[in-house]
N, C-alpha and C positions, 0 to 999 in steps of 0.2 A: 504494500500500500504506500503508494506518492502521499509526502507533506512537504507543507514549506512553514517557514515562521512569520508572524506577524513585526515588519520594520516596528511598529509602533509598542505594541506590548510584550512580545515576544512568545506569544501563545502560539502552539504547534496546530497547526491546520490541518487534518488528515484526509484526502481523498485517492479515488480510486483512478475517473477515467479523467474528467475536466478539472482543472484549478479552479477554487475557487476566486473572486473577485471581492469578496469581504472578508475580512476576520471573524471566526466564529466566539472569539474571544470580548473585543473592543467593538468591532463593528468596524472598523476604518476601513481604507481599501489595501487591496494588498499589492497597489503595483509600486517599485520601489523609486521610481519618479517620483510619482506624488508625493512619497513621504520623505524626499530628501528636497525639495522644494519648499515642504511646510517647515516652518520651526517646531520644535516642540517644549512647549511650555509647562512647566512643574506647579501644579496649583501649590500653592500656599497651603498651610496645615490650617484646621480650621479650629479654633478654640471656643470653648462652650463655658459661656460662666455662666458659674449657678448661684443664682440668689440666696445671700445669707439670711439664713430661717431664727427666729428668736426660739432659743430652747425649752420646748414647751415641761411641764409638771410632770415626772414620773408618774402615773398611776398604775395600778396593778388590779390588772381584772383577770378575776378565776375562770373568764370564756375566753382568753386571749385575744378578744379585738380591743388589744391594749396600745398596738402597733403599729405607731406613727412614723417612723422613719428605720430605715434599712442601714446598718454598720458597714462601712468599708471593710471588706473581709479580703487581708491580703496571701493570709497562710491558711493553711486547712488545718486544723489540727482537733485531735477525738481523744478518748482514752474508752479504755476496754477493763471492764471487771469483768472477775470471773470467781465463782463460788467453790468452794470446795466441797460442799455438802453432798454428800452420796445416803442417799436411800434403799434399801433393801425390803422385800414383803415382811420380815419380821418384826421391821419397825411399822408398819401399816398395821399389822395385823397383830395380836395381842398373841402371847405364847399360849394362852390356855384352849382358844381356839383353833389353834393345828393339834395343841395334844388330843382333843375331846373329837377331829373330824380322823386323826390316825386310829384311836380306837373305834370308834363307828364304821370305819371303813370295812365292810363286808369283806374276805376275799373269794376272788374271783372264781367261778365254774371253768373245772378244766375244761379245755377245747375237745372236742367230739372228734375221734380217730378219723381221719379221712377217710371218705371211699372210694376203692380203686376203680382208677380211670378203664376204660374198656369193655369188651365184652366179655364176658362170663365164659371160664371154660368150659368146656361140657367135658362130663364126667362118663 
């Protein structure tokens, strides 16, 4: 697959049979006349001031629509607990009630001898 690059932003153009005549990047044209005839001009950065707010009264509401303005958050940062607590059925469960379901426990009917697979000899 034929490409060529955009003179203007430098985005890769990819086609197959025809060149294209615009950048699919910019939009500009892509013949390299034109854009050495044009200047190219660096906008300016564009700076955004933001109006200084009077700091309003901490309040604390138990449904959190407490939440007037958003903190500059430059670093992430969390922390992790973790419990040590381990559980077992014995602590659930009271000891006298495994002794009292060990004795109540029936045991079990032996299993019924199998019967053999096949037909029956004749005797």
């Amino acid at each position: 697959m034929a490409f060529s690059y955009c003179p203007h932003c430098g985005y890769k153009n990819m086609y197959s049979m025809q060149a294209p005549k615009f950048c699919g990047g910019c939009g500009e044209t892509l013949n390299i006349l034109s854009a050495a005839k044009r200047v190219s001009v660096v906008p300016e950065k564009k700076t955004v001031s933001r109006p200084i707010r009077a700091r309003q009264e901490i309040v604390d509401d138990p449904d959190g629509t407490d939440v007037f303005d958003v903190p500059n958050i430059t670093k992430l940062s969390y922390s992790i607990e973790k419990d040590n607590n381990k559980f077992s059925l014995k602590d659930m469960i009271p000891l006298e009630e495994i002794q009292e379901f060990q004795e109540n426990d029936q045991p079990r009917t032996p299993k019924k001898a199998a019967k053999k697979r096949g037909r029956p000899k004749k005797s």
